[in-house]
C-alpha positions as CSV (number, residue, x, y, z in Angstrom):
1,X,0.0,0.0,0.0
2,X,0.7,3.6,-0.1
3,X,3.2,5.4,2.2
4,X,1.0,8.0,2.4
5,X,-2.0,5.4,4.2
6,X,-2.7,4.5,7.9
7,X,-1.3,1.5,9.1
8,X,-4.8,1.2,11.7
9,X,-8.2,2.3,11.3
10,X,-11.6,2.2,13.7
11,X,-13.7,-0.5,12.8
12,X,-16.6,-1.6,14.6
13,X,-16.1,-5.1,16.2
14,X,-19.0,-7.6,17.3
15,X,-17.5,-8.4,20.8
16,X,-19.5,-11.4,21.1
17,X,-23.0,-12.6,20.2
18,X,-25.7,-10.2,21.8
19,X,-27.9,-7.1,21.4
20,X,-26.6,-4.2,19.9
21,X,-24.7,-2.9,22.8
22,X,-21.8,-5.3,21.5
23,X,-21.3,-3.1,18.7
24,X,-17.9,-1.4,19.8
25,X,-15.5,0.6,17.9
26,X,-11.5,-0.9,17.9
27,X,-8.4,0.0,16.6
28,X,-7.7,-2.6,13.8
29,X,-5.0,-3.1,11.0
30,X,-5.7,-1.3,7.3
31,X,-6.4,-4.4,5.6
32,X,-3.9,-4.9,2.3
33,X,-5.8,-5.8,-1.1
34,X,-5.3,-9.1,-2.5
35,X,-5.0,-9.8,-6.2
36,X,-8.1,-8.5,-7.6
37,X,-8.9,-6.3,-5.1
38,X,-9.3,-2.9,-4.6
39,X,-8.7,-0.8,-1.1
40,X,-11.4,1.4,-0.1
41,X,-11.3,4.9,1.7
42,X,-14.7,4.2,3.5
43,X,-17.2,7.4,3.5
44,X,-20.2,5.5,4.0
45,X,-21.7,2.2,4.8
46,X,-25.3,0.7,4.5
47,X,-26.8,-1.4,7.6
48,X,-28.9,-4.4,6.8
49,X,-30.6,-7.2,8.2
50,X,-27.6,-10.2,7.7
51,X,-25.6,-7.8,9.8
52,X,-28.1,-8.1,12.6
53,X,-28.5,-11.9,12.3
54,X,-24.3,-11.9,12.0
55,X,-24.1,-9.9,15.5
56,X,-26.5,-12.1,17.2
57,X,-24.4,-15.3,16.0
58,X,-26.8,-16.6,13.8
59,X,-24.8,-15.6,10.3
60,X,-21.5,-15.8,10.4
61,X,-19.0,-14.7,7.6
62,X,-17.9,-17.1,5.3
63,X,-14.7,-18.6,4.9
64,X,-11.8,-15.7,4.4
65,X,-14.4,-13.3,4.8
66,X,-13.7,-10.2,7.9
67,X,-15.2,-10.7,10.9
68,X,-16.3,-7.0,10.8
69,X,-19.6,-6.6,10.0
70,X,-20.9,-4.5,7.1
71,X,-21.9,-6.0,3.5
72,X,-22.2,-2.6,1.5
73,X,-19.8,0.9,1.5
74,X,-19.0,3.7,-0.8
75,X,-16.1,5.5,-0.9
76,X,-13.1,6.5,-2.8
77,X,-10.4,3.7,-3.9
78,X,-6.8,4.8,-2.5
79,X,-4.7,1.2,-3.6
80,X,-4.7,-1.6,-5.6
81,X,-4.0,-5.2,-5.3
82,X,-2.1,-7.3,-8.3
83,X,-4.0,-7.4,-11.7
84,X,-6.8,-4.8,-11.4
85,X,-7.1,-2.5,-14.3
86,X,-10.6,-1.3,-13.4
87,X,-11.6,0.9,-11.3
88,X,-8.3,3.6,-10.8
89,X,-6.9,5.1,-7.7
90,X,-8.8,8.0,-6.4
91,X,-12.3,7.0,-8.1
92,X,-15.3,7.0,-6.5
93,X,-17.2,3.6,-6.0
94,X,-19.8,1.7,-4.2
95,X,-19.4,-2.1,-3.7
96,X,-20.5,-5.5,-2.5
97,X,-18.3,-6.6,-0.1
98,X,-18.4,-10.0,2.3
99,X,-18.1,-8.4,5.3
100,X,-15.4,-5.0,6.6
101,X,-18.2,-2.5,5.2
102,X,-18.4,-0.9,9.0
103,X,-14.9,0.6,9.2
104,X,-12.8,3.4,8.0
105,X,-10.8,1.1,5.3
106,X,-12.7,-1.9,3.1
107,X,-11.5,-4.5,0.1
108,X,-13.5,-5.5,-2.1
109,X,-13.3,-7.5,-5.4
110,X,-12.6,-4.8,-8.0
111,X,-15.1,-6.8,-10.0
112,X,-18.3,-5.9,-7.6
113,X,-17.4,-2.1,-7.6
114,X,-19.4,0.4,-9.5
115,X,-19.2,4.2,-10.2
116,X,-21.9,6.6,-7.8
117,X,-24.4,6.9,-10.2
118,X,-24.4,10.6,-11.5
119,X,-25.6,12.9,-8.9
120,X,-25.3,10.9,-5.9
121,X,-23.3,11.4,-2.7
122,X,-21.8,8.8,-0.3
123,X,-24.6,8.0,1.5
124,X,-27.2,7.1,-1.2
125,X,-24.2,5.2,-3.2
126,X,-23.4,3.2,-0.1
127,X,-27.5,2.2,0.4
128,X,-27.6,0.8,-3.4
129,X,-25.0,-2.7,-3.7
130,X,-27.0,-5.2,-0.9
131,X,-30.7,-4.4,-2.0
132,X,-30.0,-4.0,-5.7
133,X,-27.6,-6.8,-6.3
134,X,-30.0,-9.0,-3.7
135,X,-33.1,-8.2,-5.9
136,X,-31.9,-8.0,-9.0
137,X,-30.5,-11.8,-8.8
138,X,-33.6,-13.2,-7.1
139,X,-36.2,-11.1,-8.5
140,X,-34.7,-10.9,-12.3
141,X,-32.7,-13.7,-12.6
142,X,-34.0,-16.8,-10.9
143,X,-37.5,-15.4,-10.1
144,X,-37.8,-14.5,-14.3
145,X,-40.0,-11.9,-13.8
146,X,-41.3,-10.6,-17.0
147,X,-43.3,-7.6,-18.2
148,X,-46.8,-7.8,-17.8
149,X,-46.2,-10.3,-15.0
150,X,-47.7,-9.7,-11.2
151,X,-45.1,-9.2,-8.8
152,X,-45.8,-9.5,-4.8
153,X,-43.1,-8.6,-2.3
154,X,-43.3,-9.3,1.5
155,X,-42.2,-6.2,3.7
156,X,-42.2,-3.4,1.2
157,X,-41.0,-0.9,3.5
158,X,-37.5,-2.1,4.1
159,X,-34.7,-1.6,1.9
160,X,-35.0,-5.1,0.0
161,X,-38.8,-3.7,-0.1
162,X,-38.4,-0.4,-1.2
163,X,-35.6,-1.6,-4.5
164,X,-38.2,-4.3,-5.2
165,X,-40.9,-2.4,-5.9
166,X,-39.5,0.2,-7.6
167,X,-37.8,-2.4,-10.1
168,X,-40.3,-4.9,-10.7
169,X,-42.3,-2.1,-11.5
170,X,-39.5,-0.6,-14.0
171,X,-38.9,-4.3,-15.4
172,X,-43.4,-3.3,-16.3
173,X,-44.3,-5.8,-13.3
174,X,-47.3,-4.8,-12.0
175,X,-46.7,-4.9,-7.9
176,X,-48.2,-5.9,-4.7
177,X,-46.4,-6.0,-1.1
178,X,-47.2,-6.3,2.2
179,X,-46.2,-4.1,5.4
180,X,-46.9,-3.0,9.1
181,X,-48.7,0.5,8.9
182,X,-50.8,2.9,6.6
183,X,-47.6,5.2,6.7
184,X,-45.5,2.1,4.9
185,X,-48.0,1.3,2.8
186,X,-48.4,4.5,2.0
187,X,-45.1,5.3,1.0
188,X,-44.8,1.8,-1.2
189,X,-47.7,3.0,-3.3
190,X,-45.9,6.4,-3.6
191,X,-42.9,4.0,-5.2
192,X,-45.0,2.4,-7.5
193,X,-47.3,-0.5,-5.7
194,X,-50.8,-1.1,-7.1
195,X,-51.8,-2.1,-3.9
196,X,-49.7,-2.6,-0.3
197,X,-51.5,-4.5,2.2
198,X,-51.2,-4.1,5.9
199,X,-51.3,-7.4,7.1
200,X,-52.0,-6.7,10.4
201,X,-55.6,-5.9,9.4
202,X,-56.2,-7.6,5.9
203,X,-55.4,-11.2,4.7
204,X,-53.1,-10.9,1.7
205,X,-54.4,-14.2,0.1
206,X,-57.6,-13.0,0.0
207,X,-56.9,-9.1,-1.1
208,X,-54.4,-10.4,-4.0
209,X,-57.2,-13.2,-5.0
210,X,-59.9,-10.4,-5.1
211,X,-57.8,-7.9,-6.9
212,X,-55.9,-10.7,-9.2
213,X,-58.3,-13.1,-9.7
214,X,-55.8,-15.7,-10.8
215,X,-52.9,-14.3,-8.0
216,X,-49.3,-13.3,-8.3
217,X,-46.8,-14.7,-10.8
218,X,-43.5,-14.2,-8.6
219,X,-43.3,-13.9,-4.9
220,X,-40.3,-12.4,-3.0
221,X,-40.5,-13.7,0.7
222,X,-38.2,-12.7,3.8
223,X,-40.4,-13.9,6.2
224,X,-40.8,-17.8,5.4
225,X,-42.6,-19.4,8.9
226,X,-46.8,-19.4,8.6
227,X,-46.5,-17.3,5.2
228,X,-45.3,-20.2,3.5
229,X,-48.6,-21.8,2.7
230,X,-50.4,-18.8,2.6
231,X,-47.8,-17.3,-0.3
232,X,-48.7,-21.0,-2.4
233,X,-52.2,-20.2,-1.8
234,X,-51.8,-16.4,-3.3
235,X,-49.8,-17.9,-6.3
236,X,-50.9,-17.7,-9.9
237,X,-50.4,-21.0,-12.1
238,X,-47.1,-21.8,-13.1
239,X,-45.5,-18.8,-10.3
240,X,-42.7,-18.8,-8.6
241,X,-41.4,-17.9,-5.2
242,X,-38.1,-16.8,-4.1
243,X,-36.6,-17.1,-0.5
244,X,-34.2,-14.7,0.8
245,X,-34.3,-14.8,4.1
246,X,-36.9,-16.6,7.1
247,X,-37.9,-13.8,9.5
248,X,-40.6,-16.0,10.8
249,X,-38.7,-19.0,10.7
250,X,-37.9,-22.3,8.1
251,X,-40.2,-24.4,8.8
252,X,-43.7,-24.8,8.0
253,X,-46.8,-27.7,7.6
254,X,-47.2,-27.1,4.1
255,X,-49.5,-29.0,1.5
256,X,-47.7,-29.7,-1.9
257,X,-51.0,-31.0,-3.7
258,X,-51.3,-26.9,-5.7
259,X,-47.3,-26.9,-6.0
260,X,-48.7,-29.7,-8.3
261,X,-51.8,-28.5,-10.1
262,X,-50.7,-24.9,-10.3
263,X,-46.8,-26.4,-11.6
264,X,-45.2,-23.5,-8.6
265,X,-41.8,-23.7,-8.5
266,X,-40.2,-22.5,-5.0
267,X,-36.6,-21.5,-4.7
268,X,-34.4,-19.3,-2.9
269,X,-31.0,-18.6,-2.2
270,X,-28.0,-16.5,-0.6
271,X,-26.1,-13.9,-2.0
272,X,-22.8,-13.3,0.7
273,X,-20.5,-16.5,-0.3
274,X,-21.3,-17.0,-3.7
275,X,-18.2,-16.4,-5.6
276,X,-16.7,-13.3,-7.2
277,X,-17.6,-14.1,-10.9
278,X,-21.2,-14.9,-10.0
279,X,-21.6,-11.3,-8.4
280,X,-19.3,-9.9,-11.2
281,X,-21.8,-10.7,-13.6
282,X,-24.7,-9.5,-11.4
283,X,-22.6,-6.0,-11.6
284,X,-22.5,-5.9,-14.9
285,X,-26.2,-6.4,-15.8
286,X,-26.6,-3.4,-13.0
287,X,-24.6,-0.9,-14.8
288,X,-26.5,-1.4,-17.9
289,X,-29.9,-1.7,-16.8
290,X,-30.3,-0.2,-13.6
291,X,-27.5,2.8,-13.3
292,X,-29.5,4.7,-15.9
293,X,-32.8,4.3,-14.2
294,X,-30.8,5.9,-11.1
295,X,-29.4,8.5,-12.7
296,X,-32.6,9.8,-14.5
297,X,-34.6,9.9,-11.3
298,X,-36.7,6.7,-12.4
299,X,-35.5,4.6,-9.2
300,X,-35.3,6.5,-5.7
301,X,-33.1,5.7,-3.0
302,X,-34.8,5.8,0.5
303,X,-32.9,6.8,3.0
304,X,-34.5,6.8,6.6
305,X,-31.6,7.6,8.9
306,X,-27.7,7.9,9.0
307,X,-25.7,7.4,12.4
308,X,-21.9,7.8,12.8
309,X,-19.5,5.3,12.6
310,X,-19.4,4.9,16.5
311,X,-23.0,4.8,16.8
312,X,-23.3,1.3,14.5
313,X,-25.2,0.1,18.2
314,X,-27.9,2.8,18.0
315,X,-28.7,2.3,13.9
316,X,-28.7,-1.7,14.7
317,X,-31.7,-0.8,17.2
318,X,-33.3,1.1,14.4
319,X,-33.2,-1.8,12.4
320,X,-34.3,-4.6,15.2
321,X,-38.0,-1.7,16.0
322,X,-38.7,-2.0,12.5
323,X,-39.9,1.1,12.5
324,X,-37.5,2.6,9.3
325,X,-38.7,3.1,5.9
326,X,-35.9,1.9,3.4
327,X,-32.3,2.1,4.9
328,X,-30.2,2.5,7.4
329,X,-26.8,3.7,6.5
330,X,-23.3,4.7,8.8
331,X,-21.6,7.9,7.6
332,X,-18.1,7.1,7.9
333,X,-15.9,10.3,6.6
């Protein structure tokens, strides 16, 4: 690395499994890029939900990964590890990252960097690589969701809500979601939903079948548990439903007979140790098709609160009330 660079940094280390009080800052090492990688002058990281589920023990990193948590930043690159052409010292990126986001210095594969769209600062930049690559892979990719299709997304007010409804709705999905209050659903009709249903006082099968008729083509689910039926139940013929993450919990008493008659097909999957290539191509396909939709205004990034570095405890308790709209993000520099 440089001269020029610090040797240590403050990160924010997970002391041991607990609430968020066990968020503390440290004094660690500047990490050195590898081959491939670039190093990253943090100005910003986003919070999300694997970081709470990482703290509490149930997510750790994957193998080679930093123990520090944080899965997004933006920031300016200031060295390079052996063969990167792509991006240059001193540009400014955003990047997926496998953990390291909440500290003052992050690698990342130069492969899962991209520019700050035009027109946005740190903080916006650094809320867009976990929802957007997330999405896009599940809700593009696997889920195949094409125009004219029906799109329903579970917890449309967080920030794996928020992206999804603005996207399926640019990719000419038309979209339905779920959340907690008239103020969320409020604001996902404002991005784009046909209809968001609070489902703590409607039943979504029953809103979706009386405003589908036939029901949705592509679920997104975070919640898994109880809504696992109910989601094969609100499902068009030949539909499919994508798991990203089990709020409620795994496991459910689930009858297969409609995965059968309606021909459903039910995946899911994980985005933080798939390999570099995998999210190297995921990158690529966001440049082209989703950058521009940023930078003309068509896609909005939400941004509910920023916290300092040192107060990564107080934004993790933001996240656990569920009472945010879209993300949570640390400003670093």
């Amino acid at each position: 690395m440089a001269d020029t660079l610090p040797t240590t940094m403050t990160a924010i280390e997970i002391t041991e499994a607990g609430g968020p009080d066990v968020l503390q800052p440290v004094s660690r090492p500047v990490p050195e890029p590898q081959a491939g990688e670039v190093l990253i002058e943090v100005a910003a990281a986003g919070v999300n939900r694997p970081d709470v589920l990482q703290r509490e023990g149930g997510y750790p990193p994957p193998p080679g990964a930093s123990d520090i948590p944080g899965l997004e930043v933006a920031g300016r690159v200031v060295a390079l590890g052996a063969d990167v052409a792509s991006p240059a010292i001193g540009e400014e990126v955003t990047a997926l990252v496998t953990g390291g986001g909440y500290a003052e210095y992050c690698t990342a594969p130069a492969a899962q960097c991209l520019p700050w769209p035009k027109g946005f600062d740190s903080i916006h930049a650094a809320a867009l690589p976990e929802t957007y690559f997330t999405v896009y892979s599940n809700v593009i990719d696997r889920g195949r969701l094409a125009k004219g299709e029906r799109f329903l997304v579970h917890g449309g007010s967080s920030g794996i809500g928020t992206t999804a409804i603005q996207l399926a709705r640019a990719f000419g999905a038309e979209v339905f979601t779920t959340a907690g209050t008239a103020e969320k659903c409020r604001v996902c009709e404002e991005l784009g939903a046909t209809r968001a249903i609070n489902y703590r006082e409607e039943d979504f099968v029953a809103v979706l079948k009386e405003a589908t008729g036939k029901g949705v083509d592509v679920i997104l689910d975070m919640v898994g548990g109880d809504y696992i039926p109910r989601n094969i139940k609100a499902m068009a013929p030949d539909g499919r439903m994508v798991f990203i993450a089990f709020l409620g919990g795994p496991k459910a008493e689930v009858n297969f007979l409609p995965v059968m008659l309606k021909r459903l097909t039910i995946t899911g999957s994980t985005l933080r140790a798939r390999e570099v290539p995998f999210k190297a191509e995921i990158a690529g396909k966001l440049r082209e098709q989703v950058w521009p939709l940023l930078e003309d205004g068509s896609l909005k990034v939400l941004v509910n609160e920023t916290f300092p570095l040192a107060e990564a405890a107080k934004a993790h308790a933001l996240m656990e009330s569920s009472t945010h709209i879209g993300k949570i993000v640390l400003k670093v520099r």
